[in-house]
N, C-alpha and C positions, 0 to 999 in steps of 0.2 A: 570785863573792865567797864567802867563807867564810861560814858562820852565824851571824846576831849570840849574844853574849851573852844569857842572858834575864833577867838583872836589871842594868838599865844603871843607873847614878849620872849627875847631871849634873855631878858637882863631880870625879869621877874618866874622866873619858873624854869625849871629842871628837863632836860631832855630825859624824860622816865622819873617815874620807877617804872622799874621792866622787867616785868613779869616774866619768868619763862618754865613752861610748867609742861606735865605732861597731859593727855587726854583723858589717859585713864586713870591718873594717880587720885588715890583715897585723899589724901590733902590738901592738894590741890581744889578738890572738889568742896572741902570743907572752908579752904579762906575765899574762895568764889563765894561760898554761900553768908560765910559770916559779915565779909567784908568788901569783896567786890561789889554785891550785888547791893552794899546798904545805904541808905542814901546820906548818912552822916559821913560816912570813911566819903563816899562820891563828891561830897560838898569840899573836903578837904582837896581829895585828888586833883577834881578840875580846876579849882582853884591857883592852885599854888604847881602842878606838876602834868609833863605830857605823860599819860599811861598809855605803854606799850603791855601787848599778850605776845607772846613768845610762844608758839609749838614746839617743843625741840626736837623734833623730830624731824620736821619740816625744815630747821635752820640748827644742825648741831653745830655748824658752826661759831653761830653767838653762842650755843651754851657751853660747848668746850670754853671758851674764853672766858666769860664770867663766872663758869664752875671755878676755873683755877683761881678768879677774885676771892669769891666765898672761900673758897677754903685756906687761901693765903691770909684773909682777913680772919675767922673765921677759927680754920682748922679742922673744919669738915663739909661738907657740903650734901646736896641732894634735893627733892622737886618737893613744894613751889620753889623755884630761885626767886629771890625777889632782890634787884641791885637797881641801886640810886646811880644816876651817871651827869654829868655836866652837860650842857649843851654840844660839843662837841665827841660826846659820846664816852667820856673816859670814867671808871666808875670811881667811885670814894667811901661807898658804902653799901654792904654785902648781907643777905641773911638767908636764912629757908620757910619755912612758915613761923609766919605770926598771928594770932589771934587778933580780933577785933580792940577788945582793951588786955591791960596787963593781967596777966591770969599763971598761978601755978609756977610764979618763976619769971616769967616770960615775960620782955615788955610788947607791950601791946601797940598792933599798926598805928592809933590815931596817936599816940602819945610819941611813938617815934618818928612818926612823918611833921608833928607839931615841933616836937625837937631839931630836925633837919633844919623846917621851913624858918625857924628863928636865928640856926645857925646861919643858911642860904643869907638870909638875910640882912643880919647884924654883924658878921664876923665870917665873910666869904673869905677873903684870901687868907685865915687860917687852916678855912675849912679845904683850900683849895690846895696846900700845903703838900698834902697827902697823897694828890693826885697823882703826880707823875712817880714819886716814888713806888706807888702797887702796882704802873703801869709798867714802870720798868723791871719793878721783882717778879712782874708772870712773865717777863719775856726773858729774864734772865736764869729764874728760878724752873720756870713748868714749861718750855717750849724750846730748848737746848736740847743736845743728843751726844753724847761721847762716842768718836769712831772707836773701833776696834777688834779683834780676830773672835769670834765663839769658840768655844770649842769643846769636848766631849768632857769634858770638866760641867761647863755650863750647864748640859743636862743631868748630867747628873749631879747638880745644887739642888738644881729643880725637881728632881726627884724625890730628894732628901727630903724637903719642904714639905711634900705631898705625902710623902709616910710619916714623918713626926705630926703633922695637923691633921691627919686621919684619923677620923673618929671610928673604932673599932664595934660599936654597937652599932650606929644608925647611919651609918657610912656619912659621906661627905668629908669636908677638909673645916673644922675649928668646929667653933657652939653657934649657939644661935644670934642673929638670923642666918638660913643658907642657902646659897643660891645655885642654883642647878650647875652656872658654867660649862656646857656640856665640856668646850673646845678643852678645858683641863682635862679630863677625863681620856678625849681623842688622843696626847699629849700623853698620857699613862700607857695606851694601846701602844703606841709606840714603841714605848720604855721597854714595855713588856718582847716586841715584836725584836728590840734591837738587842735586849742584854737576857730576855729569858726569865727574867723574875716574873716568877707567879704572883707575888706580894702583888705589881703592878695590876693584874689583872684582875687581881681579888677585890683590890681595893673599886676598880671601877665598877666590878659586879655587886658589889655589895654596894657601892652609891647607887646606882641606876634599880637594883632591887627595892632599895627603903625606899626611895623616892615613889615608883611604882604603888608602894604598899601604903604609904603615906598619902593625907587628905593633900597634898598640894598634885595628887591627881584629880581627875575628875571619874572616877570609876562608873557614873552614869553616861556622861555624854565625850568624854575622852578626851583627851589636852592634857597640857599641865599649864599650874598658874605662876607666876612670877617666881615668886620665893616663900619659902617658911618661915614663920617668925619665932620657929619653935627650933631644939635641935634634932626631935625624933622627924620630923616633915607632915605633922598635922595637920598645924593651923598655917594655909597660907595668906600671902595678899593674893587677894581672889582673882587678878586682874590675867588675862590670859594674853600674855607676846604673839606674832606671830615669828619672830625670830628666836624665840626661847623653844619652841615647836620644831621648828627647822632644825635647829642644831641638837636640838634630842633625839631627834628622829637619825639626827646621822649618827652623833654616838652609839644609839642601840643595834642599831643595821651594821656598825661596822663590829659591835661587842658580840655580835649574831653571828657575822665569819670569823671572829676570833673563837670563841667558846662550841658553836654551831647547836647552843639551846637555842628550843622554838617559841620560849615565853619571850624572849627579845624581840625575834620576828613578829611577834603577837601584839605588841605593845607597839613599834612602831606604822604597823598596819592601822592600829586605833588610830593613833597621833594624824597620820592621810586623813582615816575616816571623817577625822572632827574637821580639821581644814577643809577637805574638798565641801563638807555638806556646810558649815558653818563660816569660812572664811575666805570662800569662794567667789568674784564678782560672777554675776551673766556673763562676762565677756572673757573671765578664764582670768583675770587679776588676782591676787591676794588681798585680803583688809588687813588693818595695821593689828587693830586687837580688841578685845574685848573688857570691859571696864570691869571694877573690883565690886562696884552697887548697885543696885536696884532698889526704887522705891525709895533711896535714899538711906538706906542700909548695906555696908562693907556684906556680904557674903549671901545674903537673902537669897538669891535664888539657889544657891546650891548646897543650902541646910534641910534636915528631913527632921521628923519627931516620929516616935514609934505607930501614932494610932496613922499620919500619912503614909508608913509605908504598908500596914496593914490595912488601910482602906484600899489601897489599889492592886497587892497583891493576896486579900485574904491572910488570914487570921493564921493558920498554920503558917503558909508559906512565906509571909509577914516576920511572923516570930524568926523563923529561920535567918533570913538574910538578917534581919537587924542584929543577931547573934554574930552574923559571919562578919557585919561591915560597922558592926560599933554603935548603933544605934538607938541610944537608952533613953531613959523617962527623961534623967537628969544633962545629958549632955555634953557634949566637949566642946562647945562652942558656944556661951552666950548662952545658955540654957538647950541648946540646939544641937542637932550631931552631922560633921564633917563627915558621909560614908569614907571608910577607911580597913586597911586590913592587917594592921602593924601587929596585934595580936593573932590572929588567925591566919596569918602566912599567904602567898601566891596560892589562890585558886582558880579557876575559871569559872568565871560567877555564869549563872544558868541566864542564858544570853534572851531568854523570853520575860525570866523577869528584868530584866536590867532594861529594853529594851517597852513595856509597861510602866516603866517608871521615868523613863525618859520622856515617855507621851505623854504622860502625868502632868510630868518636870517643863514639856513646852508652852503648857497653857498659864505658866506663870509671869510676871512681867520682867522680858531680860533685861538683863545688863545695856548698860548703851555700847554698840559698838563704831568701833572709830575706825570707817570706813576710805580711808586715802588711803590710797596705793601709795606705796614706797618702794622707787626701783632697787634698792639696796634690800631689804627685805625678802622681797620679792626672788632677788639675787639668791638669798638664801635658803627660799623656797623651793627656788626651781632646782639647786646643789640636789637638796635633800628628799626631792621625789625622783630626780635624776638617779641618784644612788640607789633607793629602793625599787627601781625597776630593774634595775641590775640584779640588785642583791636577792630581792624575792620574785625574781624572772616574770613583773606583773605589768605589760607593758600601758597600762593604762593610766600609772604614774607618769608616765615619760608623755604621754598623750597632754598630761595637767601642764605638764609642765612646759609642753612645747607652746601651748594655749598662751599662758604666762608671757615666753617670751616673746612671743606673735603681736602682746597684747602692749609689751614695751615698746617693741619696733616701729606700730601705727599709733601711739599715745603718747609717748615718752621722748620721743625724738623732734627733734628741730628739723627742720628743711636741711639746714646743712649738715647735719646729723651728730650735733650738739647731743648729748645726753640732758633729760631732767630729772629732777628730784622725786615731784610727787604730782598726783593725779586724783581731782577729787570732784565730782557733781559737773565735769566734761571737762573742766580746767587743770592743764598741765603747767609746772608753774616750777623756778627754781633751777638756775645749773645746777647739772647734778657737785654732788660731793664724789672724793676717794673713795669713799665706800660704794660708794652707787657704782662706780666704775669697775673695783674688783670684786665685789660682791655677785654684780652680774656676770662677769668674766667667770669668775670660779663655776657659774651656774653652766655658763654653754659649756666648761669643760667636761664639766659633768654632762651635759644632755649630748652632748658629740656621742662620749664612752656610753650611753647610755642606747643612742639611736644609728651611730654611726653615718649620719647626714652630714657630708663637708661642710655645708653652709655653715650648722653651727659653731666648728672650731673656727672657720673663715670669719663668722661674726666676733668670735675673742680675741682675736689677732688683731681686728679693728675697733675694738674698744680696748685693746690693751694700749695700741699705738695713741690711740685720741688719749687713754690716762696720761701718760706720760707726755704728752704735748701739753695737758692744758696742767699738769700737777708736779713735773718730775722739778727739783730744786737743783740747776746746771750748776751753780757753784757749791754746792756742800752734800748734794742726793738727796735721795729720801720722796717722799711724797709731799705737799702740803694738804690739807684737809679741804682747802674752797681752790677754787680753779685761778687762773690766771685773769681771767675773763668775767672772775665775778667783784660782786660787791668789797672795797677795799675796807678791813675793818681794820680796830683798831693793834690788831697779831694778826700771823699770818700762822699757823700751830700746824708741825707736824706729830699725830698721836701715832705710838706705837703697844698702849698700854692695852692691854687683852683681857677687859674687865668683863660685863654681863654680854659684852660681844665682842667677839675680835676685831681690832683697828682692822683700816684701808688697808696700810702698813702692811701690818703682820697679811694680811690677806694677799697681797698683792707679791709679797717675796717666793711665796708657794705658785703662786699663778706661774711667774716669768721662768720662774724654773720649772713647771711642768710645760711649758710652752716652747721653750727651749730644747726640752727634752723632745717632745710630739715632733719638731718640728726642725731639729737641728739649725736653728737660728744662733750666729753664735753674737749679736748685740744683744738678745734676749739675755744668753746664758752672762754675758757682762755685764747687764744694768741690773741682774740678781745679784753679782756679787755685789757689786756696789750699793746691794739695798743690803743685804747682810753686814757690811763693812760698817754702814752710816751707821745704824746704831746700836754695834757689834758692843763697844765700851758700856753703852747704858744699859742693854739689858745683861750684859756681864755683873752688873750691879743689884739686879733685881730680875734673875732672869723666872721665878714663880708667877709673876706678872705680867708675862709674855708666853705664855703657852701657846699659841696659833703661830707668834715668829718661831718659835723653836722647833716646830714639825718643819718650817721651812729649812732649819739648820740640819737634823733630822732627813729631811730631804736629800740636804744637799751633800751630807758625809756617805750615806748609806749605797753602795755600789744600786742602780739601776735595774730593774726587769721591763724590756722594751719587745714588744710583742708586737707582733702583725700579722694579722690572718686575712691569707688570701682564698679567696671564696665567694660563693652565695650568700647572704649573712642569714638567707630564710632558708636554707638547704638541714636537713636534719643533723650531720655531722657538724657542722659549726655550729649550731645554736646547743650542742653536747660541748664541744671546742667553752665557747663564752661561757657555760655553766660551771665547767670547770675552772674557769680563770675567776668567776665571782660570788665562788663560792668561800673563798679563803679570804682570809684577811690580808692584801698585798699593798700595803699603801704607797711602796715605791714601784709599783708595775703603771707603765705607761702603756694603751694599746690602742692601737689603728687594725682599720680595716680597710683592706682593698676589694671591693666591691666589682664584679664584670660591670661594663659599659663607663656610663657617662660618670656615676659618682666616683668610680674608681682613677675616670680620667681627673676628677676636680682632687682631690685628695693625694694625686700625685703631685698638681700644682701645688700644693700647698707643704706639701713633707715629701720633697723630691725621692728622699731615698725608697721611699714606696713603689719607683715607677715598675723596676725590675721582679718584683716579689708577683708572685702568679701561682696559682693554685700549681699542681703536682699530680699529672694523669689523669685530669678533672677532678679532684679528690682535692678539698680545702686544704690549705697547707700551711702552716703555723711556723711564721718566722721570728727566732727568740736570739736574742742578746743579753747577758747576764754576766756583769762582773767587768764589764766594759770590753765585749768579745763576743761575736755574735756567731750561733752555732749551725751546723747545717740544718735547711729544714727539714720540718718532718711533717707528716701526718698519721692520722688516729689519735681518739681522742687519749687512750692508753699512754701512749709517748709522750703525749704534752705534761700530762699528769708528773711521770718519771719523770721529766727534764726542770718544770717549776718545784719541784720537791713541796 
């Protein structure tokens, strides 16, 4: 943005436009360049308007509230936001990108900021007319909740949804654009896990395959990028999430114990690979993500032409792969080729050339990467290498991940131990949000079951308790999205929608009932119904829109598997014991471990009903509960197997 004025009036100029964009979006980057950075549109800005930049990553707070402006005004929305607001911060005028002048349809920034500034000006209190009316249809239209019961109906709407918009060629749900959503897909695992339809499981296999096979992988250096703008998963937006990463990574690991193919395990081993090496801080953080341009070109670094790949790998071996990954004179991109393997099927591409072409591929100029830590992200991260330690028995995931949350504890936290948002160039900045709270939370669930270190269920239990202190809503439930404690804007919004990422919400209903469960707390297991109840009516309405609340609901119908082995956790018969529990797809098994000595003593503190449970003739012994009845124990690892069926 240009440089504000330094003597602003309130009675001559606009509190904003206010910009709120993302770091790595292609558009964004193009109205920066056309128009931010120009010195005509600058002359008008400073002039006549305070310009705010908006991260929304950083503050999704403002852009949950002014997304629902645009698209109330609008009827659609998405990044750059760009909203006109009053001095006291109420908007009146909403849009997404605008080009420099009118172009193609479009009216253009200078001619509609000329239009405002005359409006502003000559006929304010019509223009002002407007105001409270949008202010009040986002609070009454986009930030309400209907109580009411879910119930086994509900999943199966959602089900319904998910097989009619299933696209039986190139998988995924509708045409294009399509977006990974892993948590849909988790949400099918389910379906499949609770009613037995194969349909369910196919479908997910057959989305995680094209996708796989599809350019919005990155078959050189591993990832996946945002979304396809195609419906086969070609051409994506090139821009790489770290939370689109995380939650792929747990869909494939958990479609791994459902199916027990090894291409699943294969795939989300890459997906680590590219993180740890590529989105790694020194200090064991995550970065936010990786941009869609280079050089000032959407895709440039990760396009190839036939003679680059046979310069690096030789003219035979050249030919080859460009056969196997699509790679022609003419192109599928811009004149250029997306490696991809949609016609040639799942192969294991010869890992000496992929790995030549990757050293090739480093010496080109990357992408910018947008290096702030996001405790919420982050949260995600730590879930989903948590999980693959387990699931591919690799403990050096769980190592990443413990780095991670070590690295929240000493950066991310307040003296009084406040949570924050985000963390960039030494500065920690930001009460955290709902999501930062369960996002993290879900992650130590996972790093507990992962390492079986008390501390970390102990640390979810105190970041579940501080959510709920600074966010839980005493007169109606529910969560709010900014803290009690933060900046008062002008909505207070609780989201429960499960769009390219699951709400606080929906995250946080699954938490208190696994928490409840760990932990037989029975306020926990009451402030889960009561998250289920609050907005039980609304997604009864739309429940395809809520796939993360609905594993929670999922959750909470499906009788329990509550497991607790008592043992050495490094003894060879237990680490047989846990290979068998994580090797199957159990998404309602809950499991503790009582440890000899001091962690066994903390771990009793915390889930009392552990204290009794004690190994059997020194021989680990596996204490199971199923179907709300808990059976005598047993040991070998044989028994356990027969009794989880």
């Amino acid at each position: 943005m240009p440089k504000q004025s330094q003597k602003i009036s309130r009675f001559s100029c606009l509190l904003g436009i206010r910009d709120v964009y993302l770091p790595t979006c292609h558009w964004c980057h193009v109205m920066e360049r056309e128009s931010f950075e120009d010195a005509e549109v600058a002359e008008i800005l400073n002039k006549h308007f305070v310009s705010i930049k908006v991260d929304r990553e950083e503050r999704p707070d403002i852009d949950t509230i002014y997304m629902a402006v645009c698209q109330a005004i609008t009827g659609h929305g998405g990044w750059p936001l760009t909203v006109i607001l009053t001095p006291d911060k109420k908007p009146f005028f909403a849009g997404t990108y605008f080009p420099k002048q009118d172009s193609r349809g479009m009216p253009g920034l200078i001619s509609m900021l000329t239009r405002i500034t005359g409006l502003w000006q000559n006929d304010r209190e019509k223009l002002l007319q407007t105001v409270d009316d949008i202010t009040s249809a986002i609070e009454n239209n986009f930030f309400t909740h209907d109580r009411g019961a879910i119930t086994e109906d509900t999943l199966s709407r959602a089900y319904r949804y998910y097989e009619n918009s299933f696209d039986p060629e190139y998988g995924g749900f509708g045409r294009a654009p399509k977006f990974p959503a892993p948590h849909n897909l988790s949400f099918l695992l389910r379906c499949w896990k609770m009613t037995g339809r194969e349909q369910a499981l196919q479908m997910v296999e057959k989305t995680l395959d094209s996708m796989y096979l599809g350019g919005i992988y990155d078959h050189i250096g591993f990832g996946f990028s945002r979304y396809s703008t195609d419906r086969r998963w070609l051409v994506p937006h090139f821009e790489k999430m770290l939370y689109d990463n995380a939650l792929l990574a747990i869909a494939y690991l958990e479609t791994y114990q459902a199916s027990k193919k090894e291409k699943w395990a294969k795939i989300a081993r890459d997906i680590f690979t590219y993180v740890l090496r590529d989105m790694t801080s020194p200090e064991g953080a995550f970065y936010s993500a990786e941009d869609a341009d280079s050089e000032g070109k959407e895709g440039k670094f990760y396009v190839w032409t036939p003679d680059e790949i046979k310069d690096v790998l030789g003219k035979e071996e050249g030919e080859g792969f460009c056969q196997q990954y699509d790679i022609t004179p003419e192109g599928n991109f811009e004149g250029e080729s997306i490696p991809n393997l949609i016609s040639t099927g799942y192969k294991n591409g010869d890992p000496q050339a992929l790995k030549q072409l990757f050293l090739f591929r480093e010496q080109r100029v990357h992408p910018f990467k947008d290096d702030k830590i996001l405790t919420a992200w982050n949260g995600l991260m730590i879930a989903a290498l948590s999980l693959g330690a387990r699931v591919l028995d690799e403990p050096e995931y769980a190592e990443a991940a413990e780095k991670a949350v070590e690295f929240i504890r000493q950066k991310l936290r307040r003296e009084d131990g406040r949570l924050l948002a985000r963390y960039r160039d030494g500065e920690a900045a930001f009460p955290a949000y709902v999501d930062d709270y369960a996002f993290l939370v879900w992650g130590l669930i996972e790093l507990y079951q992962a390492t079986f270190k008390p501390g970390y269920l102990s640390l979810a239990l105190e970041l579940n308790r501080d959510m709920l202190k600074y966010f839980w809503d005493e007169a109606n439930g529910g969560l709010f999205q900014y803290g009690s404690d933060a900046e008062n804007l002008i909505s207070r919004p609780k989201e429960t929608y499960d769009g390219a990422i699951p709400s606080g919400n929906s995250v946080a209903v699954l938490n208190l009932l696994k928490l409840a469960g760990l932990t037989g707390d029975s306020d926990l297991e009451e402030k889960s119904q009561q998250q289920l109840k609050t907005f039980g009516g609304s997604i009864n309405e739309a429940p395809m829109g809520h796939s993360h609340f609905l594993m929670g609901v999922w959750f909470d119908m499906v009788p329990p598997i509550e497991v607790t082995l008592a043992g050495d956790p490094n003894s060879g018969e237990m680490k047989e014991m846990l290979r068998t529990i994580n090797s199957s797809f159990r998404p309602e098994l809950l499991l503790t471990v009582k440890a000899p000595g001091e962690a066994g003593e903390q771990i009793s503190d915390i889930v009392p009903f552990t204290r009794e449970r004690k190994p059997i003739d020194g021989r680990a012994a596996a204490y199971v509960c199923t179907n709300y009845a808990c059976q005598q124990p047993i040991t070998g690892v044989k028994n356990l197997t027969e009794l989880l069926g």
